[in-house]
C-alpha positions in Angstrom: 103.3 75.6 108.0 104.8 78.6 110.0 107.7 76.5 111.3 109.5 73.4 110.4 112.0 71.2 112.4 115.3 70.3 111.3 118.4 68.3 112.8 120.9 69.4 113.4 124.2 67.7 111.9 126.3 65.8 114.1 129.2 67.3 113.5 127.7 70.6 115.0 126.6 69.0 118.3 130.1 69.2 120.3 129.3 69.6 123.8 130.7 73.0 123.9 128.8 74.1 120.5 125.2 72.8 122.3 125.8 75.1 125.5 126.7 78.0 123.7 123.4 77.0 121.6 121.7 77.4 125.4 122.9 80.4 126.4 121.9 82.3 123.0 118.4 80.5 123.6 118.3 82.0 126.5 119.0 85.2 126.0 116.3 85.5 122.9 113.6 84.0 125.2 114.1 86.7 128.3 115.5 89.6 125.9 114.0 89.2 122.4 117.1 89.8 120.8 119.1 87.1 118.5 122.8 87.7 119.4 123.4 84.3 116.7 123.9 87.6 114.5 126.7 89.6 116.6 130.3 88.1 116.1 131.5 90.1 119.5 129.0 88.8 121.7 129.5 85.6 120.2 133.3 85.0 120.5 132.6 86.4 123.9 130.1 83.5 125.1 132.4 81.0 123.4 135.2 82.3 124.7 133.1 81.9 128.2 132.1 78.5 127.9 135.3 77.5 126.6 137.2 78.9 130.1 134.3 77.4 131.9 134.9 73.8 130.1 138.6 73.9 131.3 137.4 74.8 134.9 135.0 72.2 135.5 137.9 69.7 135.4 138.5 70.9 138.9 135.1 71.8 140.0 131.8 70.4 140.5 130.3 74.2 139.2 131.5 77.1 137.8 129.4 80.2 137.0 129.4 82.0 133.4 129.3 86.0 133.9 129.1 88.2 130.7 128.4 91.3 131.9 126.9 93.9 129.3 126.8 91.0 126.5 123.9 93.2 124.8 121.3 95.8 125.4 117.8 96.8 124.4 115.7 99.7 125.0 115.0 98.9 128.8 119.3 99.2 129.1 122.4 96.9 129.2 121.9 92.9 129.3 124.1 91.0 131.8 123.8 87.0 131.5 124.6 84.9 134.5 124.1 80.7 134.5 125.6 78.2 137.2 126.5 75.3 135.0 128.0 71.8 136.0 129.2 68.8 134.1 125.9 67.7 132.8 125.6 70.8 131.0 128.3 69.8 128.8 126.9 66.2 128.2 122.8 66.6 127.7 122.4 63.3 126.5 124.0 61.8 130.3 126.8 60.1 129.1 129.3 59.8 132.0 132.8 61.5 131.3 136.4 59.5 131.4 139.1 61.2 132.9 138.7 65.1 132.0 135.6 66.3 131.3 136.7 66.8 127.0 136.3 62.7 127.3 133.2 61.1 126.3 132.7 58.1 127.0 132.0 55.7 123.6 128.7 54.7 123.1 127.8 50.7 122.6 128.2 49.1 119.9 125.0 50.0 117.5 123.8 52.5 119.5 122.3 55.6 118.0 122.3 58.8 120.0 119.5 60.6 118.7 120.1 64.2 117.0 118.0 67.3 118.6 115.6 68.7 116.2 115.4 72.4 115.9 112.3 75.2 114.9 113.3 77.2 111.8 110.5 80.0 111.3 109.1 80.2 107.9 109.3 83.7 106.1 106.0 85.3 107.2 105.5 88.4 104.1 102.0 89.6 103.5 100.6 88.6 99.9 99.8 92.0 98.8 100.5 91.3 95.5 98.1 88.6 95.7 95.3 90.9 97.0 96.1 92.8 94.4 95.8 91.2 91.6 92.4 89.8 93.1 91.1 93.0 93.7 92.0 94.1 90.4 90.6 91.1 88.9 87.3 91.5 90.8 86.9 95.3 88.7 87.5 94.1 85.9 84.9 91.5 85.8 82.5 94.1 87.3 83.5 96.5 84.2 83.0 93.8 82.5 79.3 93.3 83.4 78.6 97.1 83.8 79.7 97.8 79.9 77.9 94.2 78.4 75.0 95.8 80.7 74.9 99.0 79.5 76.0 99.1 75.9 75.4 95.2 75.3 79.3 94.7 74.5 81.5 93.4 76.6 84.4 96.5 76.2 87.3 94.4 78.7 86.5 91.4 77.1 86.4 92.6 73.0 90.2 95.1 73.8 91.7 92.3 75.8 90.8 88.8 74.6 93.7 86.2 73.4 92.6 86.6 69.5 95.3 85.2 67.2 94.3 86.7 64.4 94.6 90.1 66.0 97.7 89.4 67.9 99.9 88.4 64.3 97.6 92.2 63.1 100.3 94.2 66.4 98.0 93.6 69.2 100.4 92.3 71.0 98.8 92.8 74.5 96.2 90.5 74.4 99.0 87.9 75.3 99.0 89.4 78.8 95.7 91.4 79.7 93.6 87.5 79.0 95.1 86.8 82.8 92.7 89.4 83.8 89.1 88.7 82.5 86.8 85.8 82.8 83.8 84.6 81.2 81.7 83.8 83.9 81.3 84.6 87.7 81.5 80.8 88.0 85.2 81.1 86.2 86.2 84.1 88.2 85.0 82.4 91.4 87.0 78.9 90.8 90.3 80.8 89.6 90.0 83.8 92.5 90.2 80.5 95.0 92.7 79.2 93.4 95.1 82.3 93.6 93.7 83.0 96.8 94.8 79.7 98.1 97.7 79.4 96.2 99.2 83.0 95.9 99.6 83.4 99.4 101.6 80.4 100.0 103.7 81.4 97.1 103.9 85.1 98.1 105.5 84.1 101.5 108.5 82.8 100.1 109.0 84.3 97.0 108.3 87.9 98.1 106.2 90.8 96.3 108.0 91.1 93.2 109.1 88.1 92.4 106.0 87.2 92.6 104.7 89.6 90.4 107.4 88.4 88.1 106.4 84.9 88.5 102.8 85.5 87.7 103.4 87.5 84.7 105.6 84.9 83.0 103.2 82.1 83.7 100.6 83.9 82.4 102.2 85.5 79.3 103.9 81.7 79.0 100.2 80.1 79.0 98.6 82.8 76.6 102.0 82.0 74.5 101.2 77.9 74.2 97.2 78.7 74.0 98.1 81.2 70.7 100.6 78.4 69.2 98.5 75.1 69.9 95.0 76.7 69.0 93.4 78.7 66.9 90.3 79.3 69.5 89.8 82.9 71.7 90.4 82.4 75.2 90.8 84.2 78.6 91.2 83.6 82.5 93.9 84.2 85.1 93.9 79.8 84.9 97.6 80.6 82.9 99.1 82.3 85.8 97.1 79.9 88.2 98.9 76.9 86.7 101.9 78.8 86.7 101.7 79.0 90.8 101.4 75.2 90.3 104.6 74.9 88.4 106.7 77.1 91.0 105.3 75.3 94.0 106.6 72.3 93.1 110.3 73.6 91.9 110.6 75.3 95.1 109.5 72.4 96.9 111.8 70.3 95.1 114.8 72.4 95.1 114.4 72.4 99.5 113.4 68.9 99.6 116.6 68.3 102.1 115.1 71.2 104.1 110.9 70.0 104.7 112.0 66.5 104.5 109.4 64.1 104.6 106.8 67.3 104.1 108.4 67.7 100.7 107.2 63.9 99.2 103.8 64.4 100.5 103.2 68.2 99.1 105.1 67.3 95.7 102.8 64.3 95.4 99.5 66.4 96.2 100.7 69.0 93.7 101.2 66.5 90.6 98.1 65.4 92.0 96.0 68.4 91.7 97.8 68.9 88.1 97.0 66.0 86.8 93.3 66.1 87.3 93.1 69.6 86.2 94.7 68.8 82.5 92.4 66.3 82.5 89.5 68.2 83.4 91.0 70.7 80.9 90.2 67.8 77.9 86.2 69.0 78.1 84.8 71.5 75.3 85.4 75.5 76.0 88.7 74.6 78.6 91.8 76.2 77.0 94.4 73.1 78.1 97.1 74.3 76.7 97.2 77.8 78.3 97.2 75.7 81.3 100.0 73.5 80.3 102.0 76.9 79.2 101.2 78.2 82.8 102.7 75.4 84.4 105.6 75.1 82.2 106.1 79.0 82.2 106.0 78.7 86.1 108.2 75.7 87.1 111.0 77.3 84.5 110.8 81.2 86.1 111.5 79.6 89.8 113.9 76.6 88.3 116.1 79.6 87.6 114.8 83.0 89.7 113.3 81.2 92.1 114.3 81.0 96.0 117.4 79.4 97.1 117.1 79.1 101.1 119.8 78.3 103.1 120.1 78.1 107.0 121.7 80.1 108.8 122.7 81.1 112.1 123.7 78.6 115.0 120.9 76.2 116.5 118.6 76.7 117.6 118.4 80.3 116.8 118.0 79.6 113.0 116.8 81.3 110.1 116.4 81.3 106.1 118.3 83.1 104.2 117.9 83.6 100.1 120.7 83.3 98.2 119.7 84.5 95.2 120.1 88.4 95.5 117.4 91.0 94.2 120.2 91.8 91.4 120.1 88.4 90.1 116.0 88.0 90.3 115.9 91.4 88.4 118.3 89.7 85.4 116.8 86.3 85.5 113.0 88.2 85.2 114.6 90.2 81.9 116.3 87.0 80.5 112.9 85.3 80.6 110.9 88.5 79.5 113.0 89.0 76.5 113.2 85.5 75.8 109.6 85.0 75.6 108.9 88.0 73.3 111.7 86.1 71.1 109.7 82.9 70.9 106.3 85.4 70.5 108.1 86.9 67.0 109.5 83.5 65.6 105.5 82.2 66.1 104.4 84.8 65.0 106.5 84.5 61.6 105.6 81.5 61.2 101.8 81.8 61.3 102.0 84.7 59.1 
């Protein structure tokens, strides 16, 4: 989805409120510009509607003039509209005495509430690109050194071994994310993070991302290294992980997608379910999938986007309120946290 509606509280839909909701409409449609975002020009179209308000009380039209409200390249921006009563009262309610006086609607009547575009954040997934493209080499190298020296070099320096992760090896709880055994594994999971990297990307940005991806995966290799003693690779940790974070984010806006937000959080534990349980068979590593998800759903419970709308309607927009600051410590808390849990396991298998 690129764009989702939203309505607008009632409490916000005072005629006055709704016209000056018009006029910055207006202005973004003909001029491109979003003046929802300048406090002078917008005390001075309030302050305009407001003097027009007071004049309609003594007649039928009044004209609203804000002369040099903005400019743009092309030179200074003058707004003009003709406006009667009606403008003031969309919904055609007829006004009682001055125009400030509604009349009261009927008894159980239900006005209803004008629903509003928000545009979704629109970021290119280069991280996911990335870390397919990078992915896609290693596999290669991968087949070019088992081809050529009959040894697979990627596969025997970065494998999740436990025995020679509790020897120091301590990387081969992060590079698994990046090798495969098959191009029937690397096809499935490139999909996968095709598919699901780029919805995640969009609203969680590059490095986040990044971020995210890495604790899921270090988180799945993690639960894999505790729960069993078999070797294992595949980016499925990290995959699993996307999982996890879709459906925190979802959850923590589900007052913002509404209805959207029941049906996606149901297709997601959907989706997860069947893939533990396709997970049971021989040669599946389950419980790096389980860490993934876990791993995942925890880094965006806590670093995760926190959107809020901003802005006045219909010119709305997202806005994170988690600053890059706090995603930085949140990423560290996590990162040092896990390679705590790594040291207490590995004391206790040694």
């Amino acid at each position: 989805m690129n764009q989702i509606s939203l309505l607008v509280p009632s409490e916000n839909n005072d005629p006055s409120q709704l016209l000056v909701s018009t006029i910055l409409s207006d202005i973004s449609r003909k001029h491109n510009l979003d003046l929802s975002q300048d406090p002078v020009a917008l005390e001075r179209i309030r302050e305009a509607v407001e003097k027009a308000r007071q004049e309609l009380d003594l007649n039928p039209q009044v004209e609203i003039s804000l002369p040099y409200i903005s400019a743009n390249p092309s030179g200074p921006i003058h707004y003009q509209k003709v406006i009667t009563r009606d403008d003031f009262d969309p919904h055609g309610s007829q006004s009682v005495g001055s125009l400030g006086q509604l009349e009261e609607q009927q008894e159980g009547e239900q006005r209803p509430q004008p629903s509003v575009q928000i545009k979704l954040p629109d970021r290119k997934p280069l991280v996911t690109y990335s870390l397919m493209v990078i992915t896609v080499i290693l596999y290669l190298l991968q087949l070019l050194t088992d081809f050529l020296v009959g040894y697979d070099i990627p596969a025997g320096f970065g494998l999740k071994v436990n025995e020679l992760i509790i020897a120091g090896q301590y990387w081969r709880l992060v590079t698994p994310m990046l090798l495969h055994g098959s191009i029937l594994h690397l096809g499935f999971n490139m999909y996968a993070l095709y598919i699901l990297g780029r919805r995640v990307e969009r609203f969680f940005g590059s490095f986040r991302f990044l971020g995210l991806y890495l604790i899921a995966g270090i988180s799945g290799n993690i639960f894999s290294f505790f729960f069993t003693p078999a070797p294992s690779l595949g980016s499925s940790t990290a995959i699993f992980g996307l999982l996890g974070a879709e459906a925190v984010f979802i959850y923590h806006h589900r007052k913002l997608f509404g209805e959207q937000s029941r049906v996606a959080l149901r297709q997601i534990i959907q989706v997860a379910a069947v893939n533990i349980v396709i997970g049971l068979s021989p040669g599946i590593d389950n419980w790096g999938h389980i860490g993934g998800l876990v791993g995942g759903a925890l880094f965006t419970w806590f670093t995760g986007p926190l959107l809020k709308v901003q802005g006045t309607p219909p010119l709305l927009h997202l806005e994170d309120q988690r600053t890059e600051r706090a995603v930085g410590i949140g990423f560290a808390i996590q990162l040092i946290a896990l390679i705590g849990l790594i040291s207490l396991i590995i004391t206790f298998k040694g």
